[in-house]
DRENSE-786915 format. One line per field, with one value per residue (C-alpha): residue number from 0; residue in three letters; x negated, y negated, z. Coordinates in steps of 0.2 Angstrom, whole numbers, plus 2048, in hexadecimal, padded with zeros to 3 digits. Example, Ala and Ser with C-alpha at 12.3 -4.5 7.8 and 13.67 -1.06 7.14 Angstrom:
// residues 2
num: (0;1)
residu: (ALA;SER)
xx: (7C2;7BC)
yy: (816;805)
zz: (827;824)
// end
This chain:
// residues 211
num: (0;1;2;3;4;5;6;7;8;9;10;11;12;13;14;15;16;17;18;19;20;21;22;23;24;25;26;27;28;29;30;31;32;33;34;35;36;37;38;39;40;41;42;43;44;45;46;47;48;49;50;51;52;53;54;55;56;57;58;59;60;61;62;63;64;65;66;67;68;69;70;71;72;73;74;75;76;77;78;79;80;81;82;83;84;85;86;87;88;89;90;91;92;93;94;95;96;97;98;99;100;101;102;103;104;105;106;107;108;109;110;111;112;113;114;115;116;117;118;119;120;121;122;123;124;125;126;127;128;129;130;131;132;133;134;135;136;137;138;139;140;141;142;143;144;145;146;147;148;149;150;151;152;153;154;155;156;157;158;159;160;161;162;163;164;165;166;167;168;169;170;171;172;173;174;175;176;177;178;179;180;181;182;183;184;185;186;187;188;189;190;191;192;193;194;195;196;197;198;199;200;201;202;203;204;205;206;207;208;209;210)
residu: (UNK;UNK;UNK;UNK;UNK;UNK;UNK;UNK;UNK;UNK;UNK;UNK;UNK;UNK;UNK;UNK;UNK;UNK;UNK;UNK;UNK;UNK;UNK;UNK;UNK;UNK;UNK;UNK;UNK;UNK;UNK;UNK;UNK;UNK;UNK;UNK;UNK;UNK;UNK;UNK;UNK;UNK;UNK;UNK;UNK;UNK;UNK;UNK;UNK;UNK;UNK;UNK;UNK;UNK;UNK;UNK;UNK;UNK;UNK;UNK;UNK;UNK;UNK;UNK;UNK;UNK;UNK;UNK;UNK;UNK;UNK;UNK;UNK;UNK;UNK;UNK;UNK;UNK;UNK;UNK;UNK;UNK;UNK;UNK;UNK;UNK;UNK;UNK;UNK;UNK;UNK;UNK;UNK;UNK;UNK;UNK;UNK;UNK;UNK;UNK;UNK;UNK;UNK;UNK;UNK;UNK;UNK;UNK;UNK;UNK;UNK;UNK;UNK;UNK;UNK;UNK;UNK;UNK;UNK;UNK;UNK;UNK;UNK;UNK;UNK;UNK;UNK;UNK;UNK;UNK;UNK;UNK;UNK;UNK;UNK;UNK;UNK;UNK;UNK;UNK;UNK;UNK;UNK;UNK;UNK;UNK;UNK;UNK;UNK;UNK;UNK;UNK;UNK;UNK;UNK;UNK;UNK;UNK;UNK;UNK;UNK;UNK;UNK;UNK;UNK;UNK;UNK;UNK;UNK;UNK;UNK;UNK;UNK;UNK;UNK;UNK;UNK;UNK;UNK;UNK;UNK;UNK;UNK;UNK;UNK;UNK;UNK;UNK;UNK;UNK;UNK;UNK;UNK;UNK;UNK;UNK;UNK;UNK;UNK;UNK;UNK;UNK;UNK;UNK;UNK;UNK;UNK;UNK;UNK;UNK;UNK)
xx: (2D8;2D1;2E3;2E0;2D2;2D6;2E7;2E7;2F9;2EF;2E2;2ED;2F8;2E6;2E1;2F1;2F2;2DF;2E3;2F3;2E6;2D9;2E6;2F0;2DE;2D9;2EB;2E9;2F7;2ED;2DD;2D3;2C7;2B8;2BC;2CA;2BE;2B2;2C1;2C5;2B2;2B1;2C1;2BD;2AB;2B6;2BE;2B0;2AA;2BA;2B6;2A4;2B1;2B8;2A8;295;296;29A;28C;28B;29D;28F;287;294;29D;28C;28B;29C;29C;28B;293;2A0;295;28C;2A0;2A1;290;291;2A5;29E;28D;288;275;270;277;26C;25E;265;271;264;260;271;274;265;263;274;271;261;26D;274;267;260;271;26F;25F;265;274;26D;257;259;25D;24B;24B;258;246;23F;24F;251;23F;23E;24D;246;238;241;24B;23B;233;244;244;234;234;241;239;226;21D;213;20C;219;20F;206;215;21E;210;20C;220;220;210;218;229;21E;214;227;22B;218;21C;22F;235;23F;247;238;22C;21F;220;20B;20C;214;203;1FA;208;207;1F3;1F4;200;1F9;1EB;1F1;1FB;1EB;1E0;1EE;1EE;1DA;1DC;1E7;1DC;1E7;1E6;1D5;1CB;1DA;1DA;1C6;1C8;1D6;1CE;1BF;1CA;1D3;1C4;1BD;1CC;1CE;1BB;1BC;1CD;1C4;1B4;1C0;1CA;1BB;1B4)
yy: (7AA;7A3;7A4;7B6;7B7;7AD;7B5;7C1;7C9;7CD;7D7;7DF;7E6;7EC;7F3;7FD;803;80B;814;81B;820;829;832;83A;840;846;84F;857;84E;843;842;833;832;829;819;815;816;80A;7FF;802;7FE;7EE;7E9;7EC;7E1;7D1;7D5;7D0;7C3;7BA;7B6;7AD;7A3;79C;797;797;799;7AB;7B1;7C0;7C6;7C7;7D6;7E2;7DB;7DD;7ED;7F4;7EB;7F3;805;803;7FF;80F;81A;813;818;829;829;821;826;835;834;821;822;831;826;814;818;814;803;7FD;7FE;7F9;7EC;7E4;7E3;7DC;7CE;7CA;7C6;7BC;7B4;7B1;7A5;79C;796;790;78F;790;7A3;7A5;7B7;7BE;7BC;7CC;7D8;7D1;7D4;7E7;7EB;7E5;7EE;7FC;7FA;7F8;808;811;809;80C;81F;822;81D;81F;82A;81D;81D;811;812;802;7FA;7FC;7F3;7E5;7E3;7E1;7D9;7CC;7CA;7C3;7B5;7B0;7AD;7A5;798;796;786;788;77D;781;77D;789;79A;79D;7AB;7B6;7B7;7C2;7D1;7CA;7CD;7DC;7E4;7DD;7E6;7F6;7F3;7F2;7FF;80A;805;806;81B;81F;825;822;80E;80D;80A;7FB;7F3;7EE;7E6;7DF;7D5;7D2;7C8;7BE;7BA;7B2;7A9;7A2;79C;794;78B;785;77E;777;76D;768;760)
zz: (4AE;4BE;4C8;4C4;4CC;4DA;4DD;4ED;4E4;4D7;4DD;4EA;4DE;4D3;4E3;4E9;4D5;4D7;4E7;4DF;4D1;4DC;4E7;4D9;4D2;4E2;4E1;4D2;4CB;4BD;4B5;4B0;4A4;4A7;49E;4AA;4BA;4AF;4AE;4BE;4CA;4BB;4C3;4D5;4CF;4C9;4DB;4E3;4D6;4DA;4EB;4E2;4D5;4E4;4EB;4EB;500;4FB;4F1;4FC;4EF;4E0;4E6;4E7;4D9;4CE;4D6;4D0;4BF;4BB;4C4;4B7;4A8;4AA;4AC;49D;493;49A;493;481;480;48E;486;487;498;49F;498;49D;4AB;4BA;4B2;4AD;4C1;4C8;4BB;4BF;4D0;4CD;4C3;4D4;4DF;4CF;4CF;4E1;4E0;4D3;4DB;4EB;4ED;4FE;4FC;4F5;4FD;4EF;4E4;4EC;4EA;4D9;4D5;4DC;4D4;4C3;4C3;4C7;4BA;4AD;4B3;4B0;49E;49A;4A0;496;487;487;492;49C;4AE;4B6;4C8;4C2;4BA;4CC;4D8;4C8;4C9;4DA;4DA;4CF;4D9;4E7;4DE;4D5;4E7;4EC;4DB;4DA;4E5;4F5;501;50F;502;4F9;501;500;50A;4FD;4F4;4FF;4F9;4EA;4E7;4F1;4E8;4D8;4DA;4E1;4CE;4C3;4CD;4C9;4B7;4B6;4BE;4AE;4A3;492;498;49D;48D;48B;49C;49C;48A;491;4A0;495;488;495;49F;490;48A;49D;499;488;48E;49D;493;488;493;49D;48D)
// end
């Protein structure tokens, strides 16, 4: 299977066959249904996937091949089911691109920066979730999520040591995050009782270790 990918004849021949397919659509001549473009940008993702098989040096190939793969994914909700992907769609795409940048860091830590695309995108993808189904204020969610993405890249390891700087953002928008929370009416009775009970859990473990 991994000749396959490898093979240049391969994907040529995929290649001229989807141009054929989009010019005698554009000519009126045929019509494709949904499924086959799925089939179609998944194809063109493993395209680009295959240049990453060949190597780790071009881990550049997993964005568009993500990109694509996730593209086809949603052709093929809206084909199967159109309403899970008027509520999903957005995240399925965002959400796989997010898997690249993820992807990205893990294979080499000297691309630490793949943290904060990854990390936006994420969020993203959780406000999109969880406005589709509840009806919260995602404004918070947004800044905690991004708030978050900057202490990941503060704590996780790279080759230049610990990036310290990233906590300035990271409390900033941390805070922009719960002062956002705290001017939602609906959460502010919870977010009081909420630090209360954590502040005094981080106090007894404390007296407890101490002793």
């Amino acid at each position: 299977m991994t000749r396959w990918f490898e093979s240049r004849v391969f994907w040529g021949v995929l290649l001229v066959l989807g141009g054929f397919a989009f010019l005698l659509q554009n000519l009126g001549y045929l019509t494709f249904g949904g499924l086959f473009w799925a089939l179609l940008f998944g194809l063109g993702g493993l395209f680009f996937l295959s240049f990453f098989f060949q190597g780790r040096e071009n881990w550049w190939a997993v964005i568009p091949g993500m990109a694509l793969i996730s593209i086809g994914a949603l052709m093929a909700l809206e084909s199967l089911l159109p309403l899970a992907a008027d509520s999903w769609g957005g995240a399925i795409v965002l959400g796989g691109i997010a898997l690249s940048f993820v992807i990205i860091y893990l294979i080499s830590r000297q691309n630490w920066w793949a943290i904060i695309p990854a990390g936006v995108l994420l969020t993203l993808t959780l406000v999109i979730l969880l406005e589709s189904f509840f009806s919260l204020e995602t404004g918070g969610i947004f800044f905690l999520g991004l708030g978050l993405t900057f202490a990941l890249v503060a704590l996780l390891p790279t080759p230049e040591g610990r990036m310290t700087w990233a906590w300035i953002p990271a409390g900033i928008l941390l805070v922009l995050g719960v002062l956002i929370f705290a001017a939602v009416e609906r959460l502010f009775n919870y977010i009081w009782p909420l630090i209360l009970i954590i502040a005094g859990g981080v106090m007894i473990l404390r007296t407890l270790r101490a002793r």
